[in-house]
C-alpha distance (Angstrom), angle and dihedral (degrees) to the residues before:
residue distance angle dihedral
X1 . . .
X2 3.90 . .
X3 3.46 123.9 .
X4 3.70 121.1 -87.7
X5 4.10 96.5 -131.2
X6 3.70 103.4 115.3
X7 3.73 98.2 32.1
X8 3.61 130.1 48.8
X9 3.85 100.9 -25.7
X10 3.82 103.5 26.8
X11 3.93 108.6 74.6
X12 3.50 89.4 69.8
X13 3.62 111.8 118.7
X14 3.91 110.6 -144.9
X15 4.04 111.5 -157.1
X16 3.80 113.1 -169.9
X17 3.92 98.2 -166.6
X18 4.06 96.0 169.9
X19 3.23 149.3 -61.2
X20 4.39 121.4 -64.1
X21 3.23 140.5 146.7
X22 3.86 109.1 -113.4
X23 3.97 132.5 14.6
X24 3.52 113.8 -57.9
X25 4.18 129.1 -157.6
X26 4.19 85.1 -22.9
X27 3.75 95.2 -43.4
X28 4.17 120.8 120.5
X29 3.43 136.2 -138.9
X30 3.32 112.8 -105.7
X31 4.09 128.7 170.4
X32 3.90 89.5 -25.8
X33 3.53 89.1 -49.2
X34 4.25 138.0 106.8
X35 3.57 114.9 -113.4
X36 3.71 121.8 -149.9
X37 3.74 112.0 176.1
X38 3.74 116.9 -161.5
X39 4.12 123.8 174.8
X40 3.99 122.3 -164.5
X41 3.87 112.3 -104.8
X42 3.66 109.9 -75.2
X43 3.81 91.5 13.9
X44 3.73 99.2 91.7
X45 3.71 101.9 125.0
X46 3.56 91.1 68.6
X47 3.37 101.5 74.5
X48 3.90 86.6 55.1
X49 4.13 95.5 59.7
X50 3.77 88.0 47.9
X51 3.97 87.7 53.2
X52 3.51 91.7 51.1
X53 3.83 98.6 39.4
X54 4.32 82.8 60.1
X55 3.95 93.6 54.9
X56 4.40 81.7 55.2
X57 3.40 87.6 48.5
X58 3.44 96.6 57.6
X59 4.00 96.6 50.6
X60 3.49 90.1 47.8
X61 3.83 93.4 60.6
X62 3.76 91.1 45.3
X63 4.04 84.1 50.2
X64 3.85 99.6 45.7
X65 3.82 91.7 48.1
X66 3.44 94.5 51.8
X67 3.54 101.1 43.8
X68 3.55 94.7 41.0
X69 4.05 98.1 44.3
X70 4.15 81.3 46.5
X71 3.12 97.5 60.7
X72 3.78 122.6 26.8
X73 3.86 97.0 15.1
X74 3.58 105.1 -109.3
X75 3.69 136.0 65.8
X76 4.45 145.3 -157.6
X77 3.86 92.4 -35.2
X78 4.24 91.3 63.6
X79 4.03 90.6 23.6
X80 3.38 110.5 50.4
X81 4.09 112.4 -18.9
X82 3.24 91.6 173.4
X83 4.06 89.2 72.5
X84 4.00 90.5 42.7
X85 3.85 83.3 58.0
X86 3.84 83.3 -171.5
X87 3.52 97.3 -55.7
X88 3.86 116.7 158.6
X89 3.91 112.2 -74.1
X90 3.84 107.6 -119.7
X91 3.32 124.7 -94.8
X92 4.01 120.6 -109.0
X93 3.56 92.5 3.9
X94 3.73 114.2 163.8
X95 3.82 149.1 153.7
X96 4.04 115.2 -88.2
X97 4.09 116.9 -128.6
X98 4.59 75.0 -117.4
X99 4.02 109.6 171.5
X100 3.98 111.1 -125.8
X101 4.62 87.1 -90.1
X102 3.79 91.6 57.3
X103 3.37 101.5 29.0
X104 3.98 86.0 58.4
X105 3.84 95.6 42.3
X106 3.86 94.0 56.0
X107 3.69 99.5 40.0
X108 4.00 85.8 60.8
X109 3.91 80.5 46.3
X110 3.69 91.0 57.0
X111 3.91 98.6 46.4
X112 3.71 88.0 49.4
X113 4.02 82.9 55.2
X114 3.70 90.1 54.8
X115 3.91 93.8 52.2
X116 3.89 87.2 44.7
X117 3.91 80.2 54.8
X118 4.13 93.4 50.9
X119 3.66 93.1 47.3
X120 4.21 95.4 55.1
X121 3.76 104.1 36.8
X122 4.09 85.3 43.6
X123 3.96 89.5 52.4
X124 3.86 92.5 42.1
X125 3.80 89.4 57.6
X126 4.12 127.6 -132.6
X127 3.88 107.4 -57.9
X128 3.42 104.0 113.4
X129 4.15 88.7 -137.1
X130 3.63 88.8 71.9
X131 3.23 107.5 32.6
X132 3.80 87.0 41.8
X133 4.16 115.2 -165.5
X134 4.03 110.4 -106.2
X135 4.04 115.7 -47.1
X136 4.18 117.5 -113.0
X137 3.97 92.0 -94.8
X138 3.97 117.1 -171.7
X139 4.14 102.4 -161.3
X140 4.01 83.7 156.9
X141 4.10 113.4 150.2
X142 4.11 77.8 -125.1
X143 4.16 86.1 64.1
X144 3.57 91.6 32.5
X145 3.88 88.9 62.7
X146 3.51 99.5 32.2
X147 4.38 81.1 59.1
X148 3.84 93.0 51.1
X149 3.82 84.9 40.2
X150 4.23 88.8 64.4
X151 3.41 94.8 38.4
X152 4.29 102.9 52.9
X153 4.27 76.2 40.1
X154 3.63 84.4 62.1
X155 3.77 110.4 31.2
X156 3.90 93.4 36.7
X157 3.48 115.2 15.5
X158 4.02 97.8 -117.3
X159 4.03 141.6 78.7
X160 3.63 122.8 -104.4
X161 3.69 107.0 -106.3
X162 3.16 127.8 -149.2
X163 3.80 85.5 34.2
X164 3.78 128.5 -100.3
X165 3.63 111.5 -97.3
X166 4.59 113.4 -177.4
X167 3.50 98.7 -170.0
X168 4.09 92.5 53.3
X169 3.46 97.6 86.0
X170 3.32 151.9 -18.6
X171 4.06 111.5 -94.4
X172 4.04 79.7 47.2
X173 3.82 101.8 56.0
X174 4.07 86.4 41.8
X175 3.95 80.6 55.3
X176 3.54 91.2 52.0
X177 3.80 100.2 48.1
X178 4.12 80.3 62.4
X179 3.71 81.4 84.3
X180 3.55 100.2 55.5
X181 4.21 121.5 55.9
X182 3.17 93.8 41.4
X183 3.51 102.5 63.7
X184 3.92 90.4 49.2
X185 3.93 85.5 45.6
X186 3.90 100.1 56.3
X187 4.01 92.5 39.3
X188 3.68 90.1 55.6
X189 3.91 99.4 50.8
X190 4.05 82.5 47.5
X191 3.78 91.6 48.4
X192 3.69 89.8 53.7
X193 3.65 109.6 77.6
X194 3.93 93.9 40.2
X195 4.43 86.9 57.7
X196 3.61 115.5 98.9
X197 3.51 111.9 178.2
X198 3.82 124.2 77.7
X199 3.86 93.5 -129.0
X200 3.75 89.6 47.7
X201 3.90 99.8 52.9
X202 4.25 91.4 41.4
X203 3.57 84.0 50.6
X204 3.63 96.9 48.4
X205 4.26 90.9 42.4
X206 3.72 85.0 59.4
X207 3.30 97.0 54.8
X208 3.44 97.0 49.5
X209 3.61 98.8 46.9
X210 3.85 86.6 64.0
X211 3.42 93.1 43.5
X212 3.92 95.1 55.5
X213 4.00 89.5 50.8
X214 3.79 90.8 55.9
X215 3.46 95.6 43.0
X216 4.04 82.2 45.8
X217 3.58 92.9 50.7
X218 3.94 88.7 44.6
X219 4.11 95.2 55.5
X220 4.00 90.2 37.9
X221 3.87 91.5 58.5
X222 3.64 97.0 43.9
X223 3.85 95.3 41.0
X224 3.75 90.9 62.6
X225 3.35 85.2 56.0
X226 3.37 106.1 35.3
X227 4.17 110.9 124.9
X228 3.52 86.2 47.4
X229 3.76 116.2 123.4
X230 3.70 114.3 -126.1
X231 3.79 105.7 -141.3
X232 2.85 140.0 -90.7
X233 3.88 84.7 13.2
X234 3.61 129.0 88.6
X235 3.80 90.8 -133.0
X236 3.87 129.7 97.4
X237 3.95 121.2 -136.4
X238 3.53 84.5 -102.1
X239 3.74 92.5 64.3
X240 3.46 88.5 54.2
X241 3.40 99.9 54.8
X242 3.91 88.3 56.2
X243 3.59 97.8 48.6
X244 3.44 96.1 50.1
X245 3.86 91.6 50.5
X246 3.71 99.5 44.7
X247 4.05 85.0 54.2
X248 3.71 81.8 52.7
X249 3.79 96.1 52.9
X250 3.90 94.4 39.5
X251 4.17 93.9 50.3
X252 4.27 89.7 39.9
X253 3.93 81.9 39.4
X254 3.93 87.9 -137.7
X255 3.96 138.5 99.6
X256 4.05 104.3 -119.4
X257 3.98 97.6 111.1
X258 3.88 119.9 86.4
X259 3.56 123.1 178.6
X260 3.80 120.3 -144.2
X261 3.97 106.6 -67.0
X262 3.51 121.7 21.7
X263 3.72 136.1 173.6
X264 3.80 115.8 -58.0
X265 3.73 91.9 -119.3
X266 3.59 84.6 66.1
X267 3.32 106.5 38.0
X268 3.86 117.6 92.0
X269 3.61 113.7 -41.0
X270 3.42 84.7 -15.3
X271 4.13 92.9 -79.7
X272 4.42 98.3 101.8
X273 3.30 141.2 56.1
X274 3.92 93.9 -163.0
X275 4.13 105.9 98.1
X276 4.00 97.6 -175.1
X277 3.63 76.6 163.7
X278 3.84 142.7 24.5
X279 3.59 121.4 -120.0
X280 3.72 142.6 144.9
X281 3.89 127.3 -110.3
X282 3.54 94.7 -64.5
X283 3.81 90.4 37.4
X284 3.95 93.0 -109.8
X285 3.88 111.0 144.4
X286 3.89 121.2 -97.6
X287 3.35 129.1 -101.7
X288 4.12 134.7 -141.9
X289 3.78 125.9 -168.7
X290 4.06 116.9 -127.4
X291 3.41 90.9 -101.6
X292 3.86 91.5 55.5
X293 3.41 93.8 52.4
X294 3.79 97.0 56.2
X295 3.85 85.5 44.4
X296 3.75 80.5 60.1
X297 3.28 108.6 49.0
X298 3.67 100.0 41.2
X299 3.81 81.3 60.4
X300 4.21 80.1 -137.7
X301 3.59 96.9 103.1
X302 3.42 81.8 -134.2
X303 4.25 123.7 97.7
X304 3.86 88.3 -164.1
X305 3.39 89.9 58.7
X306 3.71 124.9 65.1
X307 4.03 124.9 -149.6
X308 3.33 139.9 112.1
X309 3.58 127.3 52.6
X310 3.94 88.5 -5.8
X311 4.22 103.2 46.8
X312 3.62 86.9 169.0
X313 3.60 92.8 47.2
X314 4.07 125.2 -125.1
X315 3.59 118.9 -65.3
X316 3.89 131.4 -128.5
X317 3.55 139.1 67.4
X318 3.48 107.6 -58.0
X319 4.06 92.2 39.6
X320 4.21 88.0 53.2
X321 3.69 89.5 51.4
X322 3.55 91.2 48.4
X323 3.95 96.2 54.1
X324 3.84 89.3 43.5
X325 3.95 91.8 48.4
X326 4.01 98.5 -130.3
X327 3.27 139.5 103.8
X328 4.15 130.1 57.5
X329 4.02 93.0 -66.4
X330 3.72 94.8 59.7
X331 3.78 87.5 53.8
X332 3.85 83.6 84.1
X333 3.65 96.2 60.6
C-alpha cells in the first residue's frame, strides 16, 4: 500500500530535539531520543492515527516472531531484516517440535505477519521513532509458563504442574497461539472509531480482517478438539481456552474473551453452547482500548507496568506516556 504521509498520518511534524531521559516540555522519550510532536493547524487528528498505528506495530512484531520462530526456526533477522531494523532479537525464541499440518499453517501465519509489518512501518513513514526497530519481546518457555501459570491461577485456582512448555508439541503450541490474535483483533475494532484519516482506518480494516481469520483458524482447530485432554494435564483444550481468557479479562479488567464453550445463555442467540468464535450480543467482535491491550500483553494488568511478553515494555507514543503516567491515555488507569 502507499505510504500514509500526506493523508491521515503524514502532516505530522516529527522534531528530534536530543537525547534525555524522561519527557521534556510535552515531548516523549522515544528510542533514546526526545519526542516533540507538532500537527499543522486543523490537522490534529493525525497525530492520533499515527499513535495508534505504533501500539499495532508492536503486536505484530510479537506475532511475526512467534509464528515465524514456531514454525520454521528462525524469525525477522533471516526473514525480513529490513523490518527488525536491528531491533533486539527476542528472548527464548525457538523452533516448536510442529508436525508437517501445523508447521505449514503457522509459517503462512508468520509471512502474513511480515506483510502486516510492511504495511504499518510504510504508512508511519521513515523516522525511525515511529516506525520504531523491533520491540524487546520475551516469548521464552520460562514466560510462556509463567502466562499459563496466571491464567489456571485465575480460571481454576491452581498452577500448571509439570510446567507448560509451547514448543513441546504440537496440540500445545496451537494452545498457545490462543493467546495471540485475539489481542490484535479486539484492539483493532477499539482503535477504529478513534481513527480519522481515510488511509488510517483502511489500513487498520486490513489488519483486522487478517487478524479475525487467524484467530478464526485458531478457535476452529482447537474446537474440534476441544474435550481433549492435553497431556500430561488433567485439563481438556476447552479448559484452556477459558483460562487463558479469564486471565485476559482479569489483566484488561473487562469481559470480551470467551473460551471455547460457554453457557447457552451466551452462546449465539442464546440457543449454543459452542463459541467457535467470540462475539457480543449481536455477535459483533469485541473491542479493547490501547491501554487494555498493553495491560494484556504485559500479562500485569497494568499498562504502566511492563512484564510479560514485552519486559522492556512496547514502544511508541501512547506506550511512553503510559510508563511515565501522563498524558490523556493514562487517565484510564
Amino acid at each position: 500500500m502507499g505510504s500514509l504521509k500526506g493523508l491521515s498520518f503524514g502532516v505530522c511534524l516529527v522534531l528530534l530535539v536530543g537525547v534525555a531521559a524522561a519527557a521534556v516540555n510535552g515531548g516523549l522519550q522515544i528510542g533514546g531520543l526526545d519526542i516533540e510532536y507538532k500537527c499543522e493547524e486543523g490537522h490534529e487528528t493525525a497525530v492520533m492515527d499515527k499513535e495508534l498505528a505504533q501500539v499495532a506495530l508492536n503486536l505484530e512484531y510479537f506475532e511475526a516472531e512467534y509464528f515465524l520462530w514456531g514454525s520454521v526456526g528462525y524469525g525477522l533477522d533471516k526473514e525480513a531484516p529490513h523490518l527488525a531494523d536491528g531491533g533486539p532479537a527476542p528472548i527464548g525464541a525457538q523452533q516448536a517440535n510442529l508436525d508437517e499440518y501445523y508447521k505449514d499453517i503457522f509459517y503462512q501465519m508468520g509471512l502474513q505477519e511480515v506483510g502486516h509489518l510492511r504495511a504499518i512501518k510504510s504508512a508511519l513513514g521513515d523516522a525511525p521513532s515511529c516506525a520504531f526497530p523491533r520491540t524487546q519481546l520475551d516469548i521464552s518457555k520460562k514466560t510462556w509458563a509463567e502466562t499459563m501459570d496466571k491464567a489456571f491461577m485465575a480460571k481454576f485456582g491452581k498452577k500448571l504442574s509439570p510446567s507448560f512448555d509451547p514448543y513441546e508439541d504440537s496440540l500445545k503450541y496451537l494452545i498457545s497461539t490462543y493467546t495471540i490474535p485475539y489481542v490484535g483483533l479486539t484492539g483493532y475494532v477499539g482503535a477504529n472509531p478513534l481513527l480519522k484519516g481515510y488511509e488510517a482506518k483502511k489500513l487498520v480494516a486490513g489488519l483486522l480482517g487478517v487478524e479475525s481469520g487467524q484467530d478464526a483458524v485458531i478457535r476452529t482447530e482447537m474446537y474440534k478438539i476441544k474435550d481433549m485432554k492435553v497431556a500430561p494435564y488433567d485439563y481438556t483444550v476447552a479448559d484452556f481456552s477459558e483460562a487463558i481468557s479469564t486471565l485476559r479479562n482479569k489483566a484488561s479488567n473487562d469481559h470480551v474473551d470467551e473460551g471455547l464453550v460457554v453457557p447457552k445463555k451466551n452462546g449465539a442467540e442464546g440457543k449454543v453452547s459452542g463459541n467457535i468464535l467470540a462475539g457480543n450480543k449481536d455477535s459483533l467482535a469485541y473491542s479493547r482500548t490501547p491501554v487494555q491491550v498493553f495491560a494484556t500483553v504485559y500479562g500485569t494488568g497494568d499498562a504502566s507496568q511492563p512484564g510479560g511478553f514485552f519486559p522492556k515494555g512496547a514502544q511508541g507514543v501512547i506506550a511512553a506516556q503510559l510508563r511515565l503516567k501522563e498524558g490523556s491515555y493514562y487517565e484510564e488507569l
